[in-house]
PyMOL CGO cylinders between C-alpha atoms (Angstrom):
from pymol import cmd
from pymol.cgo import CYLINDER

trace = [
    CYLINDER, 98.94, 104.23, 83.78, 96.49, 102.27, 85.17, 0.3, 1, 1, 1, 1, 1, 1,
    CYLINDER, 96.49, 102.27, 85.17, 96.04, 101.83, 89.11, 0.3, 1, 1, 1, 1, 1, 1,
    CYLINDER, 96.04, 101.83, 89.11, 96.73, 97.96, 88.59, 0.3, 1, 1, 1, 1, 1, 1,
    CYLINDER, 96.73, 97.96, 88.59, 99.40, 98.48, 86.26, 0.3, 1, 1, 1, 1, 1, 1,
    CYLINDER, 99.40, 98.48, 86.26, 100.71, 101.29, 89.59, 0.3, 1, 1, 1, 1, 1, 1,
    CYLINDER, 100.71, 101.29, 89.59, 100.46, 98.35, 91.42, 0.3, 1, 1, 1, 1, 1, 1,
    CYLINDER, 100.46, 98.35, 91.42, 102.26, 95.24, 89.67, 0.3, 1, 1, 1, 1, 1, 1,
    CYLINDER, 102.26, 95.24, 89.67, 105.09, 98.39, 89.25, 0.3, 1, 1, 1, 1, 1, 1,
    CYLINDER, 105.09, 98.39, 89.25, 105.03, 99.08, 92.90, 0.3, 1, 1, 1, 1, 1, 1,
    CYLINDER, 105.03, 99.08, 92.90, 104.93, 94.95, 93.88, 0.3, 1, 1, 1, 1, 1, 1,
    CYLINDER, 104.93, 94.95, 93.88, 107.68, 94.30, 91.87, 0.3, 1, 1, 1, 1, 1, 1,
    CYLINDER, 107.68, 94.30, 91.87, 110.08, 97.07, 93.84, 0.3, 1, 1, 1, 1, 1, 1,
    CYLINDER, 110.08, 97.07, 93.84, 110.53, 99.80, 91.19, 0.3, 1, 1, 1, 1, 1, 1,
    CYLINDER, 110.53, 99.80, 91.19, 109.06, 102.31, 93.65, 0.3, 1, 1, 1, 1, 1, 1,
    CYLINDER, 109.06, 102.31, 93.65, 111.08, 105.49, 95.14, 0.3, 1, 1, 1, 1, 1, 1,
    CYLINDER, 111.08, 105.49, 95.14, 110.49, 103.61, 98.61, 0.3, 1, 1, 1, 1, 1, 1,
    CYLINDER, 110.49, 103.61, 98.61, 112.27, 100.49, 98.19, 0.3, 1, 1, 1, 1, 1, 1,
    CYLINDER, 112.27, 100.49, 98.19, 115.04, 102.46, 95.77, 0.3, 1, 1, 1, 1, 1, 1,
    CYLINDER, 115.04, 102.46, 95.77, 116.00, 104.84, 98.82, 0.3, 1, 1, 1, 1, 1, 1,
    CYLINDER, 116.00, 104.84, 98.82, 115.54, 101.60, 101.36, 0.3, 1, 1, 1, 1, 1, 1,
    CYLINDER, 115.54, 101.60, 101.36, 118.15, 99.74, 99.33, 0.3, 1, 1, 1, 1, 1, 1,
    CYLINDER, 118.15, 99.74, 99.33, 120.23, 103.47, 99.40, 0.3, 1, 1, 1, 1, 1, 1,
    CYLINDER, 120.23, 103.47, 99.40, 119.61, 102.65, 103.29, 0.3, 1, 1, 1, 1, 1, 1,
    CYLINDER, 119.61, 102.65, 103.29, 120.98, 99.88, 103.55, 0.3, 1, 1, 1, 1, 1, 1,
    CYLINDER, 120.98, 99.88, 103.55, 124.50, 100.86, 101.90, 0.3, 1, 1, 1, 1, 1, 1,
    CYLINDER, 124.50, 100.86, 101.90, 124.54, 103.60, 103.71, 0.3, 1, 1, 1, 1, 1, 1,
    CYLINDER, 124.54, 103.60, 103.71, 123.94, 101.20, 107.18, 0.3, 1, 1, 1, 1, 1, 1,
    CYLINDER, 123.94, 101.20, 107.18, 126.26, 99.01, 106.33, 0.3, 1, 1, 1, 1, 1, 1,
    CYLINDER, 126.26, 99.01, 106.33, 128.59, 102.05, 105.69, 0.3, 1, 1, 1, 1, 1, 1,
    CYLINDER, 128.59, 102.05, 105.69, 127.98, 103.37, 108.86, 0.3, 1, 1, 1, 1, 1, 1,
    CYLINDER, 127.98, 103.37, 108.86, 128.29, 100.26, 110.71, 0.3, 1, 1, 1, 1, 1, 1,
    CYLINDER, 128.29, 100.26, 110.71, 132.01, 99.45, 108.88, 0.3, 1, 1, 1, 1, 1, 1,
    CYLINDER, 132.01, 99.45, 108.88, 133.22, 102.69, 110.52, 0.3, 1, 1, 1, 1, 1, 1,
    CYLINDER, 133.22, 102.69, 110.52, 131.50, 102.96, 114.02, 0.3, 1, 1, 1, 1, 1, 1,
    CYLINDER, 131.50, 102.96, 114.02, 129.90, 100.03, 115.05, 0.3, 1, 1, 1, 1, 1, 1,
    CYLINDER, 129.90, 100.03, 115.05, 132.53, 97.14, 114.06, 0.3, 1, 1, 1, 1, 1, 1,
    CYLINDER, 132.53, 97.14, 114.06, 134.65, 97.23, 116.41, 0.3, 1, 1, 1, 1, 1, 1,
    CYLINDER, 134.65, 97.23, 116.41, 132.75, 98.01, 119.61, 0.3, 1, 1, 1, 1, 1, 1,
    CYLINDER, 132.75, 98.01, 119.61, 130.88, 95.23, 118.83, 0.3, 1, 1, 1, 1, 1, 1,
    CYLINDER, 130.88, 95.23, 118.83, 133.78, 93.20, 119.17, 0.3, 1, 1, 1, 1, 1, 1,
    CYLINDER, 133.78, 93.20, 119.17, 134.62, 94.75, 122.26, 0.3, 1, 1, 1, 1, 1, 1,
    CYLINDER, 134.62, 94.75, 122.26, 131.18, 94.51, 123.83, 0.3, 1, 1, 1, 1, 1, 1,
    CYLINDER, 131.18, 94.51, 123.83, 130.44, 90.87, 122.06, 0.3, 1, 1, 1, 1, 1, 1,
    CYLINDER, 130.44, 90.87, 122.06, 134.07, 89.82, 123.79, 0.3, 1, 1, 1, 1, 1, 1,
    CYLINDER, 134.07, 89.82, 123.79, 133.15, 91.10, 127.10, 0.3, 1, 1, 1, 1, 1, 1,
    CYLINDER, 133.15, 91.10, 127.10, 129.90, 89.51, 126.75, 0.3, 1, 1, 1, 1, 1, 1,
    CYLINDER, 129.90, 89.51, 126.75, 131.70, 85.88, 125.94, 0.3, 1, 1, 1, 1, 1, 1,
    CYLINDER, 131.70, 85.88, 125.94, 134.45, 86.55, 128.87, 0.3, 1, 1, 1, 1, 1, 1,
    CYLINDER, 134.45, 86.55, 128.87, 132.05, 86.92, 131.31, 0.3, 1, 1, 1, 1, 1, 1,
    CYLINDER, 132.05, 86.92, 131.31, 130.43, 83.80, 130.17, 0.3, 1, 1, 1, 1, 1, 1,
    CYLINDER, 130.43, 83.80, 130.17, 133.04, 81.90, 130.64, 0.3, 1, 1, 1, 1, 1, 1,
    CYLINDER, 133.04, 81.90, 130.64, 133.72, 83.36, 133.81, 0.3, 1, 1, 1, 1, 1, 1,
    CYLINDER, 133.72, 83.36, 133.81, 130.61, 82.49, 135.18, 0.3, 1, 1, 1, 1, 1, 1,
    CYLINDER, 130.61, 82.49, 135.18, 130.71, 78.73, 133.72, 0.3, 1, 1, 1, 1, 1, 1,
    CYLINDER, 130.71, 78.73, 133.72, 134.61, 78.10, 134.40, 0.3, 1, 1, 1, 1, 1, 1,
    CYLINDER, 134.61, 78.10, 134.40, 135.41, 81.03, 137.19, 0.3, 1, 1, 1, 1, 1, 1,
    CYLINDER, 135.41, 81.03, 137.19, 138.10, 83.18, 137.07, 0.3, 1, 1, 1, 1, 1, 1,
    CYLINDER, 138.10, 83.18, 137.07, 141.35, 83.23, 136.28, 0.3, 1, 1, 1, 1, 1, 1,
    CYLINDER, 141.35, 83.23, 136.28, 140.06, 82.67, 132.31, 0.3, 1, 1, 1, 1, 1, 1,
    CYLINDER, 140.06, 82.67, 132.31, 141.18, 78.68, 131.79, 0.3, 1, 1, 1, 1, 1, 1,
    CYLINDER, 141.18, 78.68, 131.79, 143.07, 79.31, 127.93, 0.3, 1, 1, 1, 1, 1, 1,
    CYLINDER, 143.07, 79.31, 127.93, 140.83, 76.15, 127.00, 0.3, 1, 1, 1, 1, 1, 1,
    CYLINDER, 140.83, 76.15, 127.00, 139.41, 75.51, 123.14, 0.3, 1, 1, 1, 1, 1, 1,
    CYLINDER, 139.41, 75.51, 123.14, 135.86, 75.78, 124.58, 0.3, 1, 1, 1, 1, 1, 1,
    CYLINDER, 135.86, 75.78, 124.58, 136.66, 79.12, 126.52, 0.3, 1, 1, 1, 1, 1, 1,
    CYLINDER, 136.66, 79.12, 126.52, 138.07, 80.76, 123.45, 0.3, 1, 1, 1, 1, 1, 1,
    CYLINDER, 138.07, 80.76, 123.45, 135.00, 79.55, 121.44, 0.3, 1, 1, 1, 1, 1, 1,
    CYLINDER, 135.00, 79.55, 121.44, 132.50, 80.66, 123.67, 0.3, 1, 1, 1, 1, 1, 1,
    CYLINDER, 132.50, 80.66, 123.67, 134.64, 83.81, 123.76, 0.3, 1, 1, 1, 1, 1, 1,
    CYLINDER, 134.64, 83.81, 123.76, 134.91, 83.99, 119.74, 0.3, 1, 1, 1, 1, 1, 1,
    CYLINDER, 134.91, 83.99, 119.74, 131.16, 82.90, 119.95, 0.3, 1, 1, 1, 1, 1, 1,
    CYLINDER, 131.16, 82.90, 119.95, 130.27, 86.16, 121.74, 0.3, 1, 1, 1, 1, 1, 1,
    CYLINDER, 130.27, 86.16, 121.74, 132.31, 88.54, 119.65, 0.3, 1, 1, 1, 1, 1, 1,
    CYLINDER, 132.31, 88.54, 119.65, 130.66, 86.76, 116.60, 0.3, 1, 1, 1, 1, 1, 1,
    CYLINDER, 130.66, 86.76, 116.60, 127.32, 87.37, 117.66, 0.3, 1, 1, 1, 1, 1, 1,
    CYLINDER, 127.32, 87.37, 117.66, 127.74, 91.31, 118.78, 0.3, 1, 1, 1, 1, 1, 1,
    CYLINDER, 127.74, 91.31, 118.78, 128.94, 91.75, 115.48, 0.3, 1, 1, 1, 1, 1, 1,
    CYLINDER, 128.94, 91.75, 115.48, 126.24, 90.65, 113.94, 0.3, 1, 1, 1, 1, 1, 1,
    CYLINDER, 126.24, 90.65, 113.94, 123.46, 92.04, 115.99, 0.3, 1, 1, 1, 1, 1, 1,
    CYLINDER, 123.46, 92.04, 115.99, 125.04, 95.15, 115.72, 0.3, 1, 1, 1, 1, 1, 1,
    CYLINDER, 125.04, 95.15, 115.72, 125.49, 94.99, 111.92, 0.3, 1, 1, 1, 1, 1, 1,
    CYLINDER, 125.49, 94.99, 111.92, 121.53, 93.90, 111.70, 0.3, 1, 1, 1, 1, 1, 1,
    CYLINDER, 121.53, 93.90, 111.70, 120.96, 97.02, 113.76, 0.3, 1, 1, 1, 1, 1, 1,
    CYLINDER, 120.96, 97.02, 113.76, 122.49, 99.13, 111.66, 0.3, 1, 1, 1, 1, 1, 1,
    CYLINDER, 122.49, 99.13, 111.66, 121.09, 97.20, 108.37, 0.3, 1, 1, 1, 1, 1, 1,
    CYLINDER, 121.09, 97.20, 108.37, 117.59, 97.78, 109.41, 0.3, 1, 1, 1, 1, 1, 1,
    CYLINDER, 117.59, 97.78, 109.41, 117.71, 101.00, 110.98, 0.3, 1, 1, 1, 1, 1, 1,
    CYLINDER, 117.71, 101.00, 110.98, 119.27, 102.40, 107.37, 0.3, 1, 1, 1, 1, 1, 1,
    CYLINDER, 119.27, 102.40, 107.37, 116.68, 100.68, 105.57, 0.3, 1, 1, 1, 1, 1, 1,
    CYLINDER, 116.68, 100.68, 105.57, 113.82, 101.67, 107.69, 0.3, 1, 1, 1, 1, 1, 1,
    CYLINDER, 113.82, 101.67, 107.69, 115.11, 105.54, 107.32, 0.3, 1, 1, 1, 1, 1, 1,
    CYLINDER, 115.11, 105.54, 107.32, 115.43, 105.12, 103.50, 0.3, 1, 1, 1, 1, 1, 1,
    CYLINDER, 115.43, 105.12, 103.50, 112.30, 103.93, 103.03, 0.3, 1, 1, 1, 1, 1, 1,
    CYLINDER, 112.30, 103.93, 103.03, 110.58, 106.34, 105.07, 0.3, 1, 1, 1, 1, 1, 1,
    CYLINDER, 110.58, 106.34, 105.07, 112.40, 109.05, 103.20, 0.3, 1, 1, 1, 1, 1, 1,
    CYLINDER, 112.40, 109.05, 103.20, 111.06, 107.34, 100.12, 0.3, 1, 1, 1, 1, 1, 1,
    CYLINDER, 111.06, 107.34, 100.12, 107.49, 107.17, 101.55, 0.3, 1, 1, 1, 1, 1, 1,
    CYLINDER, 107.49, 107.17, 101.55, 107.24, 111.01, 102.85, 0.3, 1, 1, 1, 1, 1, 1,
    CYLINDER, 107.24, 111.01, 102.85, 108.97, 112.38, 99.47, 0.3, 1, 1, 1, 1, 1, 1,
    CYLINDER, 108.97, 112.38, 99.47, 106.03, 110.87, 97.89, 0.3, 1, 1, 1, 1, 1, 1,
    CYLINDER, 106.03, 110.87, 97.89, 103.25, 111.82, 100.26, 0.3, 1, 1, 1, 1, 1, 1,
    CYLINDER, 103.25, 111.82, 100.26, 104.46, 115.36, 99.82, 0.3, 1, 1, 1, 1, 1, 1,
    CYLINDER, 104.46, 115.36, 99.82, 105.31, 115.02, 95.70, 0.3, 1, 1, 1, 1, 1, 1,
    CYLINDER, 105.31, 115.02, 95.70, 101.23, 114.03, 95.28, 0.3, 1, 1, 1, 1, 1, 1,
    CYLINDER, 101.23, 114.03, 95.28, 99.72, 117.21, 96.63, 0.3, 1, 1, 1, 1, 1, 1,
    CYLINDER, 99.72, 117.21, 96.63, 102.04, 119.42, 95.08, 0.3, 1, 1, 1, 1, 1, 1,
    CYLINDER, 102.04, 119.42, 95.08, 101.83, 117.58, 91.26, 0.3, 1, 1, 1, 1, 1, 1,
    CYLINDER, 101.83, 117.58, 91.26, 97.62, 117.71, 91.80, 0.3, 1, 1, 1, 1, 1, 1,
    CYLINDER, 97.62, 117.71, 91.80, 97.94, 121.58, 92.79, 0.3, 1, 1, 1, 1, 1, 1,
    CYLINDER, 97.94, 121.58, 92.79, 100.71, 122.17, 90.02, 0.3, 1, 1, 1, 1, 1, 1,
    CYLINDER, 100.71, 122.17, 90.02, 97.68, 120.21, 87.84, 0.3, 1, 1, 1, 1, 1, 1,
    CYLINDER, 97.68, 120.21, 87.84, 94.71, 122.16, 89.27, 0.3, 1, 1, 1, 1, 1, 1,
    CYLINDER, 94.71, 122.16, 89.27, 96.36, 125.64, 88.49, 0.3, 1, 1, 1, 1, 1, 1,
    CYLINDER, 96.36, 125.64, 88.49, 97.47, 124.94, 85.04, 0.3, 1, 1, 1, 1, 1, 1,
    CYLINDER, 97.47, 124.94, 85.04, 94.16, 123.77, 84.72, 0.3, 1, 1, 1, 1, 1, 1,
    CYLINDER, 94.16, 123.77, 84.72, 92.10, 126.90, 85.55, 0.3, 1, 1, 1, 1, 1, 1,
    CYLINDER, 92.10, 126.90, 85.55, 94.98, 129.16, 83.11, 0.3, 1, 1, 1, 1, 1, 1,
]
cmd.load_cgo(trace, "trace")
């Protein structure tokens, strides 16, 4: 193969990388389904309650602007959590993907050299 032939292949994502980074991600998202969903909800709630505590004081007013600045919250920790998690399992599948190959190219050109001096 040529090197720009390696190269259109690698652009167009059929490289181990992005093939374990996509394995990442699944296995983020995975991850984040079973331990992060719902203390982000927790933490995202807080977050909106004290909001609203600060803006309308407390005792909580059981308002339709309260409860959606309170939804509001919990929305949003769920889904910076769940980008967290998204990104950090991509980022370690595609550095799996990256290292396997930075060690797989000094041990084919060795395999190589000592078949060729047989």
């Amino acid at each position: 193969m040529r090197p720009h032939e390696r190269a259109n292949q690698v652009s167009k994502g059929e490289g181990l990388p992005t093939k374990l980074a996509y394995l990442g991600v699944g296995v983020g998202i995975g991850l984040f389904a079973i331990f992060g969903l719902l203390n982000a909800s927790f933490i995202g709630g807080i977050l909106g309650i004290n909001i609203v505590g600060s803006l309308f004081g407390y005792p909580i007013p059981s308002t339709l602007l309260a409860r959606a600045i309170i939804a509001f919250g919990m929305l949003t920790g769920v889904m910076v959590t769940g980008l967290m998690f998204t990104i950090a399992g991509m980022l370690g599948g595609w550095l799996a993907g990256v290292v396997i190959v930075l060690v797989k190219k000094p041990i084919k050109a060795m395999h190589e050299n000592h078949t060729e001096h047989k």
